[in-house]
Every structure is written in C-alpha cells, then in structure tokens.
N, C-alpha and C positions, 0 to 999 in steps of 0.2 A: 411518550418517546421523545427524546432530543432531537433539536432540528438537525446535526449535525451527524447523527448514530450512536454518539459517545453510551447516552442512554442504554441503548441496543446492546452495544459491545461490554460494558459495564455487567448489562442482566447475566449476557453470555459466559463472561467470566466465571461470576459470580457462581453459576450454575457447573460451570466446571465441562460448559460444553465444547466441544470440538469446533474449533471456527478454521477452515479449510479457505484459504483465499488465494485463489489464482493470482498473479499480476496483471494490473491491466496497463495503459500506456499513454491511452484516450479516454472522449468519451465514449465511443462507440464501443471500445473492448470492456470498460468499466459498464455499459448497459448488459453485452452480454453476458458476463459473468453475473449479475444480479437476473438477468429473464433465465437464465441456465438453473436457477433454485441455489444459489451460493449464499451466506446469511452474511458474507462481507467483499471486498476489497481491495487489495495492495497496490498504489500505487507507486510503483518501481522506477527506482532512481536511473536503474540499470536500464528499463526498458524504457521509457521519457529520452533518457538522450540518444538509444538507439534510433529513435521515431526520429531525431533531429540530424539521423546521421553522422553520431558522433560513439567516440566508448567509453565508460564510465572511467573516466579520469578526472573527472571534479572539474569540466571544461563546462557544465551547464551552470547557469549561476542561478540564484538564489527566487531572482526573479522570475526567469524563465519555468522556476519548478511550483514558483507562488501562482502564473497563471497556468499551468496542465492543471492543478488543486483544485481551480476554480472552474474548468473545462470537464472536467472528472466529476466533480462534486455537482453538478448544475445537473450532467446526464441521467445520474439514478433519482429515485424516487426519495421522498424526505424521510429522513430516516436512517437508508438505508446505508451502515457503516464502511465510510473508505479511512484506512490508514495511509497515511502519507511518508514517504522515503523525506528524510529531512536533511539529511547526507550529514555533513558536521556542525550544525547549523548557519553554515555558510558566515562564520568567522569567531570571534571569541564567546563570554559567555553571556554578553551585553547586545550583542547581534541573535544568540541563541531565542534572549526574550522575546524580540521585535518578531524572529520567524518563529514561533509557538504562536504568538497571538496573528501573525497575519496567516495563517494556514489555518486557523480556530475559523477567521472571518472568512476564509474559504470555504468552508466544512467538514474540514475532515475530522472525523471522530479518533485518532489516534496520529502521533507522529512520532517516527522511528528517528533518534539521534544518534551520533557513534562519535568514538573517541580517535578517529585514525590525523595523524596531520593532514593538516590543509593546504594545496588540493588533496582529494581521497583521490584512491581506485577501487575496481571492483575487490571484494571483502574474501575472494578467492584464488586471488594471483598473487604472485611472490613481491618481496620488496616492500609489501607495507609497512609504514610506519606510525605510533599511538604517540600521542601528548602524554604528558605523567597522569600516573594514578587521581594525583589533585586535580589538574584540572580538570581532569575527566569528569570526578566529582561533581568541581564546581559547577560547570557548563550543565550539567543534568539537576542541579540542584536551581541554577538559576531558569529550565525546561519547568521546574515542578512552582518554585516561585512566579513564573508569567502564569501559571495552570490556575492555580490560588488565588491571582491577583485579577483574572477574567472570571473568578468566581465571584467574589468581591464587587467587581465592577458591575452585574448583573441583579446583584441582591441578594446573590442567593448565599443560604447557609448549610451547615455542616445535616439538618433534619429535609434539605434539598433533592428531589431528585437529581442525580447526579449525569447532569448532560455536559460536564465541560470536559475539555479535549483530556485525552490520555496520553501518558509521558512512554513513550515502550522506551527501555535503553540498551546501547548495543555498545558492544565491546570487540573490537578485532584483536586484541590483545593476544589471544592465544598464537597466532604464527610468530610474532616476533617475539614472544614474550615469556610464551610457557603457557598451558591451563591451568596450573595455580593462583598467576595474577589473571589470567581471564576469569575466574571464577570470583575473586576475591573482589574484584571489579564489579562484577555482577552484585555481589553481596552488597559494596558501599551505595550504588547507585538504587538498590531497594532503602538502605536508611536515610537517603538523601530524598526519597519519597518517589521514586519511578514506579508507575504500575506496572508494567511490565517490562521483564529484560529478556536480552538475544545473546546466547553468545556467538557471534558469528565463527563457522567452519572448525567444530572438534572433529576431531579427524580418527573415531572408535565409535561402536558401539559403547565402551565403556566409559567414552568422555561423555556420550550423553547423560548417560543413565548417572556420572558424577555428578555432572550438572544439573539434573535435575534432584537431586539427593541432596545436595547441597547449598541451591543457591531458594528461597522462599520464592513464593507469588506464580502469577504466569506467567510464561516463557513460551517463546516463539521459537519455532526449528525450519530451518530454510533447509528445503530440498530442489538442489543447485547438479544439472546433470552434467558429468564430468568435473563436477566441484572437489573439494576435498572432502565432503563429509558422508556418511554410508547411505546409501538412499532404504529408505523404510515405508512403509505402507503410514498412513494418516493414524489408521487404529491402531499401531505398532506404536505411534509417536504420543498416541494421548493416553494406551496404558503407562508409558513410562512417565510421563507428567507433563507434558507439553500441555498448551492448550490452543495455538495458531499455531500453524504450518503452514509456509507458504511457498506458491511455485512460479519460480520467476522467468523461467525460460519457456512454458509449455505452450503459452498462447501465442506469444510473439515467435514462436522457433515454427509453431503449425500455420500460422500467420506468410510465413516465409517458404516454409515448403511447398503450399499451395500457390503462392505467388512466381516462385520458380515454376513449377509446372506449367502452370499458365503461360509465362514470358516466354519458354523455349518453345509451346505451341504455336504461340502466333508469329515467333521467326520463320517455319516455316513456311514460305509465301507460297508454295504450292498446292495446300491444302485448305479452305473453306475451315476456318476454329470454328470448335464446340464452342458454342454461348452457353452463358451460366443455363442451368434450368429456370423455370418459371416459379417453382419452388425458392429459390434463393433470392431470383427477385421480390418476389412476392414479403420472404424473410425480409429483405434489408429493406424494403419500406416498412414494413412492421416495426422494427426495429428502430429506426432514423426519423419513425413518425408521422410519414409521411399521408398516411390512411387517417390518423387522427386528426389531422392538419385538416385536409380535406373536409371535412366534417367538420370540424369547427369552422371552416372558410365559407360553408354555406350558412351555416349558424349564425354569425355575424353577418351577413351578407358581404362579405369582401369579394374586390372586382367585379361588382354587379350580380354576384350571384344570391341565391336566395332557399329561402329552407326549405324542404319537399313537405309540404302537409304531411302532418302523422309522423315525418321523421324523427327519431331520438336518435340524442347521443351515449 
C-alpha cells in the first residue's frame, strides 16, 4: 500500500468501487471519518477556511492549505487515502507543479485542481469566472507532468506499484460557460493525462447522466446542500457512473449545530449545563489518543513513571 493512500485509491478505482468521502477540515474530523469505517477523505477547501473563519473566496493561501495537508495527513493511519482541495493551484501552471509535489510531500493521495480565475469562490455561487479552455489544459497537464516527474524521481517505473499522487480535475465551467464546454473541458483534461475529473454543479439529473455518458475514467459528484445540483443517494450516483461522491457540508454543518446548542445552554446562567456524557468523553480521548499515550508513557517510563509488570500494549 502507498504511504500516502494513492495506492489505496488507485485499487479502489480500479475496482470500480464506491469511494463515499465526507469532508473533513482537521485532523480530528479527518480521524473521525476514517474510525467511522469511510475507505477515504476530502479535505475541503471550503471547509479549511471556514475553520479559519473566513469563506471560500480564494483568501486562504497556498500555504495555509500546504500545512491543514500535513495536519490531516499526520492524523489518519498510513495508508489511509486523503484527497486534497488544491483550489487553482494557487497561481499559474509553474506554481500548479510546486503545489502537486508539496502536497505529494504532505500525503495526500489525490489532489483536486479547477479552472476558475484566481482568487476562486465557492464552485456554487454566482459570478464565477474560468481561464480559457488552454490554460485550463495546460495547468492540469503541467498537475500530471509534476505526477510523472515524482515518479521519476523515486525510481519508480511504469511495472510500479502505483503509489504517486492522483491528478482529480475539475472544471467550474458549466455556470458561465454552458455544459458543453464543461464537458468538453472534462474530455481534454483526461488527454492531458488527469485521473480523475469533476464537473463542478450540473444543474439535472440529465447533466449528470451526460456527463457521465460522455466524459471517460472516474468522476467525482459533490453533493452540495442547497447547492445547484440534484442531491441523489451515493448508490444512485455510482449506478450512473461516478465513483467518489463527496460531502462537504454534513460534518462541519453538524459540527455547528451541536456547538449552537451547546453555546445558547450555557448563556443561560440560571441553570447548572449538561456536561458532555462520560461516553463522549471517554470518545474523544479515544479518538485524540490520549489512552494510547498513556500507555506508551508508562512503556518508556516518561515522568518517572514505569511499566506495570505483565502489562501489554
């Protein structure tokens, strides 16, 4: 398996299986979605800079999204596949190569690039704007040249288990443009060598099902609530040909409605709050490590402490 998941995600393709990847934001929301039984993760452009308090208007820069990569990618297990939001590659298509290969050295086994001018917005609000067809092109061709060229650089060859990063390409083209150059868009950027394409927001059932009729390879379908596009079941989405689906709002939106609840309790000053249960505590040291920790702290004897006879870890 690839250190980075590419491996992983590769098989999965391959296989023609259903890869269902929540968004995560952290690493904590990227742990849970991998101990939840999920076989990947999206790490969302959209929801990174909501975490910084900001909205997807292309205001997080290139770096800020290089270390969440490396914060995300640290938390899961080796292997286990995170895609990465790449936004437009944070400049022309000579800046594209630089973030492919430093998001490679993060870990992430896939990274999602789009065509919209730079700054982007979110890929479901009015007013976006694409770079031409070309450079759209180019910048995904020079994604699949850095791909190549970290292959290259490792030793590895074409009879290689194939663990280097994957190129997803995405096209906002359909709002300003029409779904014929969104599709056609799709089409170049598979000759240009992308493993995977998105069309971002067809707005039918029957733009998907063109889209998938149309454009080769796997494709990714974002189910965006209140978005433009028709929300469908995951098996709805992978009879029709998808093979990633992913959800960008559901953890950070439950993330938020629980935290409301929470905050308008404890204004209440007249009332004693419910404390979490013991159960959730219990969870989020699980989760954070914090039980592991402890056990390996006696294991090494750190701060004086020392291993209980007969203990295992």
């Amino acid at each position: 398996m690839g250190r980075n998941g590419s491996a992983a995600l590769r098989a999965m393709l391959k296989n023609k299986e259903l890869i269902v990847t929540p968004c995560c934001h952290d690493g904590f929301s990227a742990r849970l979605i991998q101990q939840a039984g999920f076989k990947a993760a999206f790490a969302s452009g959209y929801c990174i800079a909501a975490t910084r308090g900001f909205p997807d208007t292309g205001l997080i820069s290139g770096g800020e999204m290089i270390d969440s990569m490396n914060v995300i990618c640290e938390s899961v297990s080796h292997g286990f596949p995170v895609i990465g939001d790449g936004d437009t590659g944070y400049g022309n298509a000579m800046n594209v190569k630089r973030t492919v290969r430093r998001y490679s050295r993060a870990g992430v086994a896939a990274i999602m690039l789009e065509d919209q001018v730079d700054p982007k917005q979110c890929g479901h609000t009015e007013g976006k704007q694409v770079i031409s067809r070309e450079q759209s092109v180019l910048k995904i061709k020079a994604a699949c040249d850095a791909r190549d060229e970290l292959r290259k650089d490792r030793g590895l060859n074409e009879s290689s288990e194939l663990d280097d990063i994957l190129i997803l390409a995405r096209t906002d083209a359909r709002g300003p443009l029409g779904l014929d150059e969104a599709i056609e868009r799709c089409q170049a950027f598979r000759r240009a060598g992308a493993d995977i394409t998105f069309l971002e927001a067809p707005q039918s059932l029957e733009e998907l099902e063109r889209y998938c009729k149309e454009v080769p390879g796997p494709k990714m379908a974002n189910m965006l609530v209140k978005g433009k596009t028709p929300i469908l079941s995951a098996d709805q989405l992978h009879d029709m040909g998808f093979s990633i689906v992913a959800y960008p709002f559901d953890l950070l939106g439950s993330f938020l409605q629980a935290a409301n609840t929470t905050l308008s309790a404890l204004k209440d000053t007249s009332k004693i709050p419910e404390p979490p249960s013991e159960e959730a505590i219990q969870r989020l040291w699980d989760v954070t490590g914090f039980n592991q920790y402890q056990v390996e702290q006696r294991e090494y004897g750190c701060n004086g402490q020392k291993k209980v006879s007969g203990e295992s870890i």
